[in-house]
Backbone as a chain_set.jsonl record, in Angstrom:
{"seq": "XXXXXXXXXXXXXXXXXXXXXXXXXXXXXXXXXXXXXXXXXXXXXXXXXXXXXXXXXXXXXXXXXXXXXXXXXXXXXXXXXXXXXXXXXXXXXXXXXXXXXXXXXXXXXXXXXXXXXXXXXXXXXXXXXXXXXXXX", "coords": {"N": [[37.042, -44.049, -1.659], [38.779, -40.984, -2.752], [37.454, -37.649, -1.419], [38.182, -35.103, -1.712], [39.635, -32.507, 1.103], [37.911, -32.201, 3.979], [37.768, -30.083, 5.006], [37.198, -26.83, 3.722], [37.382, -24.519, 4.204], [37.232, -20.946, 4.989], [34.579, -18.998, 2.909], [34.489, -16.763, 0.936], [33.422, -13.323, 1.598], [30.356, -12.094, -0.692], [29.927, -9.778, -2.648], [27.087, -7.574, -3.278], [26.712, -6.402, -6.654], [24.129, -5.213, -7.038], [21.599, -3.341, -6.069], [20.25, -3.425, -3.096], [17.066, -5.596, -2.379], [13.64, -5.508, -2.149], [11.908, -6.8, 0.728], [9.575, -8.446, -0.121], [7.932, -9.702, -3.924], [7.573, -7.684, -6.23], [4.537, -5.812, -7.437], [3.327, -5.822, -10.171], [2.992, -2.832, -11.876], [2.183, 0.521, -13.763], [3.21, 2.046, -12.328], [6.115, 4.254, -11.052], [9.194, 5.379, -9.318], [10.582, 8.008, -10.187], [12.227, 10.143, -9.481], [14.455, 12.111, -6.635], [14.232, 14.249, -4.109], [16.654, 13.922, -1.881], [18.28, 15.657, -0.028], [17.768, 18.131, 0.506], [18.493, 21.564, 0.366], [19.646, 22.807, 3.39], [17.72, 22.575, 6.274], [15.943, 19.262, 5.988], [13.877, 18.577, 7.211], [10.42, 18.107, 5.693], [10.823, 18.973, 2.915], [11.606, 17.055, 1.504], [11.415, 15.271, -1.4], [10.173, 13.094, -3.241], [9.532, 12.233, -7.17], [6.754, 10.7, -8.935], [5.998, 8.559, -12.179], [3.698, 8.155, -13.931], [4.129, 5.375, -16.202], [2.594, 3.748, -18.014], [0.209, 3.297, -20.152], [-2.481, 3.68, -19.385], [-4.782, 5.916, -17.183], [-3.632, 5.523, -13.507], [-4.729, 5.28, -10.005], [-3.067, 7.413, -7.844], [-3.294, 7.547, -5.085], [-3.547, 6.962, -1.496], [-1.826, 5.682, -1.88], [1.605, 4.354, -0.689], [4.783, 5.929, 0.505], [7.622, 4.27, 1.364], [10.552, 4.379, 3.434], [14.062, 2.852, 4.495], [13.881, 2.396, 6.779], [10.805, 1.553, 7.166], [9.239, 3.726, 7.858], [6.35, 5.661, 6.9], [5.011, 7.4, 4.106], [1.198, 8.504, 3.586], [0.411, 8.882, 0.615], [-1.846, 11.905, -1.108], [-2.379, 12.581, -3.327], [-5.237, 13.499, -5.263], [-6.489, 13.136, -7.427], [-6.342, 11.278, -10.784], [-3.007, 9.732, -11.629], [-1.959, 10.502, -14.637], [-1.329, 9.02, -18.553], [2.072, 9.174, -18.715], [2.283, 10.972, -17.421], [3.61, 12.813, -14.577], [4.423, 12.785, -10.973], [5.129, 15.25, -8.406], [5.892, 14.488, -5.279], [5.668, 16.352, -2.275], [7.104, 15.457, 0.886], [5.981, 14.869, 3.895], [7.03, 16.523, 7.143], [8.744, 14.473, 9.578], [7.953, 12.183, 9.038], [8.464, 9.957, 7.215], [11.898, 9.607, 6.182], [14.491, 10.568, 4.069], [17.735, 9.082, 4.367], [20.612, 10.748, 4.195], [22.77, 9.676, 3.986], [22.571, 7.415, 2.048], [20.222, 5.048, 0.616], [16.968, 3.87, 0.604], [13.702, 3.492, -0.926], [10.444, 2.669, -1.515], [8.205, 1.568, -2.865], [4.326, 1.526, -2.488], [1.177, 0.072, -3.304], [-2.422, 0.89, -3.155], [-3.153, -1.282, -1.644], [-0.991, -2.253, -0.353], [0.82, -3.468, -1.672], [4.182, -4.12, -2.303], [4.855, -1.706, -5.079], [7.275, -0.522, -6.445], [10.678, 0.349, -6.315], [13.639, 1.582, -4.967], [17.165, 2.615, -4.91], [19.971, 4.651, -3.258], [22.678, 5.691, -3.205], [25.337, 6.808, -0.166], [27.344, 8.769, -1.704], [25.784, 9.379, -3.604], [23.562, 10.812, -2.338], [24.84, 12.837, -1.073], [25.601, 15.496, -2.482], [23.855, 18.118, -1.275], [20.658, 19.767, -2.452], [20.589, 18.636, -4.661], [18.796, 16.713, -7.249], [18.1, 13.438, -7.622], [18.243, 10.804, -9.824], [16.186, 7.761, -10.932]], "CA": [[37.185, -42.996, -2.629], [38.778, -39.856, -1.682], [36.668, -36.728, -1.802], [39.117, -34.006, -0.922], [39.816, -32.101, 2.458], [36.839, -32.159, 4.432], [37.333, -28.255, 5.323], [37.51, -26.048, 2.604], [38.324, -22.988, 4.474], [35.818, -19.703, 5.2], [34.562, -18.624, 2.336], [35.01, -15.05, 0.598], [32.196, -12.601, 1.157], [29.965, -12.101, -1.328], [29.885, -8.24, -2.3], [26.322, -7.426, -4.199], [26.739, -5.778, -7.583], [23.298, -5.097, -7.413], [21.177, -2.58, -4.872], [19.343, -4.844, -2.138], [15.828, -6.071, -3.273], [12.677, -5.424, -1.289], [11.241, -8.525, 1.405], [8.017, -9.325, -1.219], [8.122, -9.581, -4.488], [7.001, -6.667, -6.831], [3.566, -6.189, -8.054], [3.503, -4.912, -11.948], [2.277, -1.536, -11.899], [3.075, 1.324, -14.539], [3.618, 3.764, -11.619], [7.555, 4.365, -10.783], [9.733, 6.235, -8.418], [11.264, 8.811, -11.011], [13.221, 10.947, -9.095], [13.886, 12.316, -5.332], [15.546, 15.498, -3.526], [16.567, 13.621, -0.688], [19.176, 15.969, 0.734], [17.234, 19.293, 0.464], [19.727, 22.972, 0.686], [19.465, 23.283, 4.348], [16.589, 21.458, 6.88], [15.595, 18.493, 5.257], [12.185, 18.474, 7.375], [9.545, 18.891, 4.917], [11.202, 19.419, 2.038], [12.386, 16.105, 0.979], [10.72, 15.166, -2.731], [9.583, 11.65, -4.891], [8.763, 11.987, -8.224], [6.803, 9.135, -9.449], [5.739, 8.886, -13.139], [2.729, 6.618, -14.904], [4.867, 5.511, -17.995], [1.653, 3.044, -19.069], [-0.964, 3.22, -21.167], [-3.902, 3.875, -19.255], [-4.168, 6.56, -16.299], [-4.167, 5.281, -11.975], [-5.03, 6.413, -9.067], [-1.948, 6.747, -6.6], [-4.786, 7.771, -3.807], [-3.525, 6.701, -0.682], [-0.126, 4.638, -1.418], [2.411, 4.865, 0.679], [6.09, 5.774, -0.204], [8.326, 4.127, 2.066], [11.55, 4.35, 3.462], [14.267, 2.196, 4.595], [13.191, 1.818, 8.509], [9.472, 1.031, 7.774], [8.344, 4.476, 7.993], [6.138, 5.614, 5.451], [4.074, 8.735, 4.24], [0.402, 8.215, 2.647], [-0.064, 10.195, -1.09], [-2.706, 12.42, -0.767], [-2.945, 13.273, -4.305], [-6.457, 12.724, -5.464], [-6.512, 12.886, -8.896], [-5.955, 9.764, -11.623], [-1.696, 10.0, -12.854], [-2.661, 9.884, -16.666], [-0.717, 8.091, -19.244], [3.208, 9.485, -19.692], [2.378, 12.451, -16.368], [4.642, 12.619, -13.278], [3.449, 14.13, -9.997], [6.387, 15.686, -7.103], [5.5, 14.818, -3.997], [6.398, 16.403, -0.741], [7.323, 14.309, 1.868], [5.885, 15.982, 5.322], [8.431, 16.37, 8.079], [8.367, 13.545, 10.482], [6.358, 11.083, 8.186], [9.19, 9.396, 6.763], [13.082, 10.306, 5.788], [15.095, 10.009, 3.013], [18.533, 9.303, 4.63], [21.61, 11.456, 3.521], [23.74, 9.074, 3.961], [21.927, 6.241, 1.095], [19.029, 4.974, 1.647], [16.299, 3.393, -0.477], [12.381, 4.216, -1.185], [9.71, 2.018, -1.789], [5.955, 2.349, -3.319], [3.143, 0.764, -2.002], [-0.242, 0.331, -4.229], [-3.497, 0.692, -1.944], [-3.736, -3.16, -0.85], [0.072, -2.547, 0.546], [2.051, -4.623, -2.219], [5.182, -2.933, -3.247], [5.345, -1.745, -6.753], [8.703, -0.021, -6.869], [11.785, 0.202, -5.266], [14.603, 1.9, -5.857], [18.095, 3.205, -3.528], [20.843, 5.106, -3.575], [24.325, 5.474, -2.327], [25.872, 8.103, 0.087], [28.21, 9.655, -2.367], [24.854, 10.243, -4.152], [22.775, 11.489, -1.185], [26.04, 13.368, -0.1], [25.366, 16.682, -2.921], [23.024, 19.423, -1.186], [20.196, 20.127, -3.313], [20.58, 17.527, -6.551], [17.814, 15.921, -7.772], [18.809, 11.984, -7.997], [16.947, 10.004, -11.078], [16.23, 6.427, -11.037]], "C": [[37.467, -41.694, -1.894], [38.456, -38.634, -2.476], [37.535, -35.452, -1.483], [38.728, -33.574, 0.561], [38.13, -32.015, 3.229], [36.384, -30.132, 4.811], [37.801, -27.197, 3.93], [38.072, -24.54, 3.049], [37.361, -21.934, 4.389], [35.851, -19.082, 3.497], [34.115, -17.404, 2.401], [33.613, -14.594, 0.626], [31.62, -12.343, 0.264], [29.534, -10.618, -1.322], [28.634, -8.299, -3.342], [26.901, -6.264, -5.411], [25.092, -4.929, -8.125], [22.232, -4.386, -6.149], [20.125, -3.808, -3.981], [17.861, -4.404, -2.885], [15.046, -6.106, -1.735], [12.371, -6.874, -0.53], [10.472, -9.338, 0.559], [8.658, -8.807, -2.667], [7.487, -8.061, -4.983], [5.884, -7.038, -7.691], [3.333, -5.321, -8.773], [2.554, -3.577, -11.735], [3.202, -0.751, -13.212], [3.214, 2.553, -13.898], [5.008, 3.693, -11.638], [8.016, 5.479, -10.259], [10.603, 6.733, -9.81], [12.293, 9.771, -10.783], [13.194, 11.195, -7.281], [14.816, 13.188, -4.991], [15.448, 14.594, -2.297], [17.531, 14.525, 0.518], [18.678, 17.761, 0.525], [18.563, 20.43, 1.039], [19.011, 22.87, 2.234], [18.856, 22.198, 4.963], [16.146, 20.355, 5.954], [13.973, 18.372, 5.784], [11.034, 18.823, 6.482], [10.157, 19.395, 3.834], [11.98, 18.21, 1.135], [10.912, 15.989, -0.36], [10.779, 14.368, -3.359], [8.557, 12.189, -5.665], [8.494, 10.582, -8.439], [6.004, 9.255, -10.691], [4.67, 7.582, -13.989], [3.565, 6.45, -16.552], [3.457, 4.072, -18.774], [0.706, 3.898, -19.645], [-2.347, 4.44, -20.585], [-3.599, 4.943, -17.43], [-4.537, 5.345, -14.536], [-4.102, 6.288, -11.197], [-3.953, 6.461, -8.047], [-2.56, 7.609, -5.203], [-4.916, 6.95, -2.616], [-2.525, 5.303, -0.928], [0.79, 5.314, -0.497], [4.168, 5.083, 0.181], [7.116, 5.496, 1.477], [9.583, 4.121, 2.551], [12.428, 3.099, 4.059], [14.238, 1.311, 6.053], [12.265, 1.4, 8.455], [8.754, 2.339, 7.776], [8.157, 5.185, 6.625], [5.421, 6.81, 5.556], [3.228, 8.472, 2.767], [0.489, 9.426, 1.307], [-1.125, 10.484, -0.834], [-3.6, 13.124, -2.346], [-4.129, 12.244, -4.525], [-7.209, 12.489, -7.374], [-5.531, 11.409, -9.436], [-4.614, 10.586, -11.96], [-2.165, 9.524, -13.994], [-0.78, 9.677, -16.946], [1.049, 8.892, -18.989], [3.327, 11.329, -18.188], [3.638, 11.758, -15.024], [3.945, 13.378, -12.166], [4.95, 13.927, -8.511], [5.341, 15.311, -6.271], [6.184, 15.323, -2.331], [6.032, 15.656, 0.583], [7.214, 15.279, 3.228], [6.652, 15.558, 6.385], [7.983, 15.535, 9.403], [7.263, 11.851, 9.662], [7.152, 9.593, 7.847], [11.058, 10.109, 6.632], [14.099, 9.757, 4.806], [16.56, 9.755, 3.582], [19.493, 10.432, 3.502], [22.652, 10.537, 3.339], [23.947, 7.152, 2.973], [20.571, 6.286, 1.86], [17.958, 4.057, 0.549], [14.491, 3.862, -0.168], [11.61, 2.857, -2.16], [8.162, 2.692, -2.091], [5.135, 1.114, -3.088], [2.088, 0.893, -2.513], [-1.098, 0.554, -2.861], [-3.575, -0.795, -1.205], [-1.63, -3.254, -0.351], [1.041, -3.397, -0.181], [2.752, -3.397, -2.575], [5.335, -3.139, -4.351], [6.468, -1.267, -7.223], [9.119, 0.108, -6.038], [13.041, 0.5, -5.879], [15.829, 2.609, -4.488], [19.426, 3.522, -4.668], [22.089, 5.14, -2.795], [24.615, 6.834, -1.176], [26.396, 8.989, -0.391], [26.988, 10.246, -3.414], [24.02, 11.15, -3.926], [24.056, 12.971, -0.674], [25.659, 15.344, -0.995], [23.925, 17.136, -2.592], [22.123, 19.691, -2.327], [19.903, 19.582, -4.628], [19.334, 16.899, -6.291], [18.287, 14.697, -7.969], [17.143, 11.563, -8.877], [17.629, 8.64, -11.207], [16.506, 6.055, -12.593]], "O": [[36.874, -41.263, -0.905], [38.825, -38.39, -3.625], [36.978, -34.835, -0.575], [37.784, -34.073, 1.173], [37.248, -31.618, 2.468], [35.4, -29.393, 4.84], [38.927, -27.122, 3.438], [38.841, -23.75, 2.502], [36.525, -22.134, 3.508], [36.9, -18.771, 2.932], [33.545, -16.872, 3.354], [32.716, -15.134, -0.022], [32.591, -12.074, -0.443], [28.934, -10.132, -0.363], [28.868, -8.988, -4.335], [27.515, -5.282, -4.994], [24.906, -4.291, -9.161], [22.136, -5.127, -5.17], [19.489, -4.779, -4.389], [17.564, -3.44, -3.591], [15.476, -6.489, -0.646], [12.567, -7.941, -1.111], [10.565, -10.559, 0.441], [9.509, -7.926, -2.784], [6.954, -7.343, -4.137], [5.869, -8.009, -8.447], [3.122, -4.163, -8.414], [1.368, -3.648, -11.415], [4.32, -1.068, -13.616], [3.311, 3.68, -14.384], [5.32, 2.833, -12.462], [7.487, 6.554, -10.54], [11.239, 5.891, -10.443], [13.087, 10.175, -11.632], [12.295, 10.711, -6.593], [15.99, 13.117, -5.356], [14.376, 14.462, -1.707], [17.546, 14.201, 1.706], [19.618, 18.546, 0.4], [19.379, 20.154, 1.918], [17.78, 22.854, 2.245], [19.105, 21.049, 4.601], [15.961, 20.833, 4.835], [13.03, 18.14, 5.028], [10.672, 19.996, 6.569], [9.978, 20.612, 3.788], [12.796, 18.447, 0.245], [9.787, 16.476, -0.246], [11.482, 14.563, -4.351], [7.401, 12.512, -5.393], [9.241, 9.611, -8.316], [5.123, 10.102, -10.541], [4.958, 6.477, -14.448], [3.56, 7.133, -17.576], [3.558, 3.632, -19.919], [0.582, 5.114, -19.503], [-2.875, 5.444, -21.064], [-2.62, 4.792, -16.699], [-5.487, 4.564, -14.482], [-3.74, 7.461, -11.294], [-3.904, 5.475, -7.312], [-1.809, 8.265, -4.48], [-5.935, 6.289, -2.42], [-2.526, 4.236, -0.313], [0.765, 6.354, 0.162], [4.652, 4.222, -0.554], [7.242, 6.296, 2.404], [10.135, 3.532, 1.622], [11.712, 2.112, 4.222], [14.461, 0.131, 6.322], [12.046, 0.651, 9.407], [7.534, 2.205, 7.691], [8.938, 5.364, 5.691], [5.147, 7.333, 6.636], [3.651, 8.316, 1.622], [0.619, 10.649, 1.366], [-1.785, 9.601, -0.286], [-4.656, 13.73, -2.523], [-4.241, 11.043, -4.28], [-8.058, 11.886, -8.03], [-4.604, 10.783, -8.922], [-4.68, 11.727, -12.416], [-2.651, 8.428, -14.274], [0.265, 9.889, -16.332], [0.715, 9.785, -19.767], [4.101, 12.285, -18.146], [4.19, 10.683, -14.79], [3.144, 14.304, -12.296], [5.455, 12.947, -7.963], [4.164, 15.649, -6.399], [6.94, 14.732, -1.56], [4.947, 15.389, 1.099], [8.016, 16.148, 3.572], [6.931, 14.374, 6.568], [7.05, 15.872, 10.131], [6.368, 11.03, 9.862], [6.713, 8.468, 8.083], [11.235, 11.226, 7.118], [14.454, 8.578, 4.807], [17.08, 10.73, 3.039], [19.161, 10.798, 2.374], [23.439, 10.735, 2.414], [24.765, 6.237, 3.07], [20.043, 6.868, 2.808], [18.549, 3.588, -0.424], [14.192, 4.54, 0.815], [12.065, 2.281, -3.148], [7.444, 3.643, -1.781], [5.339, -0.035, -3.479], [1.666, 2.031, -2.31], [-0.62, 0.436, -1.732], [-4.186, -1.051, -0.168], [-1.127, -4.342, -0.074], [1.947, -3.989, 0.407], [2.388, -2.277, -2.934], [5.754, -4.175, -4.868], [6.767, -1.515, -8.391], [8.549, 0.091, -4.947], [13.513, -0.004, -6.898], [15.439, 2.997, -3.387], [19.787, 3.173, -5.792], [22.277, 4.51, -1.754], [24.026, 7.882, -1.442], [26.233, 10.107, 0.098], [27.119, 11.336, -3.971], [23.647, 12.046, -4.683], [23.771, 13.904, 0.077], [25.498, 16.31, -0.248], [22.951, 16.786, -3.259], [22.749, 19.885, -3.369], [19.126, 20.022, -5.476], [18.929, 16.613, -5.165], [19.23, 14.803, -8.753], [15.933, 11.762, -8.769], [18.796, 8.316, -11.43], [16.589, 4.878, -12.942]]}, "num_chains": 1, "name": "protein.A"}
């Protein structure tokens, strides 16, 4: 019985339509990365900015997560208050901690026990305008 050619020939790259997906899965939280200045007017040291917003029900504590970037390096939250139901809280990102590239990049959230609960990236041509606010 003949099965056709044995070589089919290199197949065509596969281009994602879809932003790359963290190593672990995601663990359900109602926190979320809401926004981020990643390309601050001028120095970016210290001045880069994730919003992240409780859109559930009930308030948490984001009291020592970690917002990460796309090398591995990360910078703990320090806020100490509960995010209540439907609040948002800016955070500044201290210089040397982490970095948002300019050139894309992506941003991860880490609960206290280190699972990631969000994850979210962007492009260069989005990172590329000075000063914009980008929203997930």
């Amino acid at each position: 019985m003949y099965k056709g050619p044995s070589d089919t020939g290199p197949e065509e790259p596969s281009i994602p339509d879809q932003p790359s997906i963290p190593d672990q899965p995601l663990t359900p939280t109602t926190v979320r990365i809401l926004a981020a200045l990643v390309n601050p007017i001028g120095d970016d040291a210290g001045k880069e900015i994730v919003t992240v917003i409780n859109v559930g029900r009930e308030p948490v504590s984001i009291l020592d997560w970690r917002l990460i970037d796309k090398e591995g390096k990360f910078f703990v939250i320090t806020y100490p208050k509960p995010l209540l139901s439907g609040k948002s809280k800016s955070i500044t990102i201290a210089a040397n901690k982490m970095q948002l590239g300019n050139k894309g990049g992506q941003i991860k959230l880490a609960d206290l026990s280190g699972n990631i609960v969000h994850f979210v990236s962007y492009t260069k041509n989005q990172a590329s305008k000075e000063g914009q606010t980008l929203t997930f």
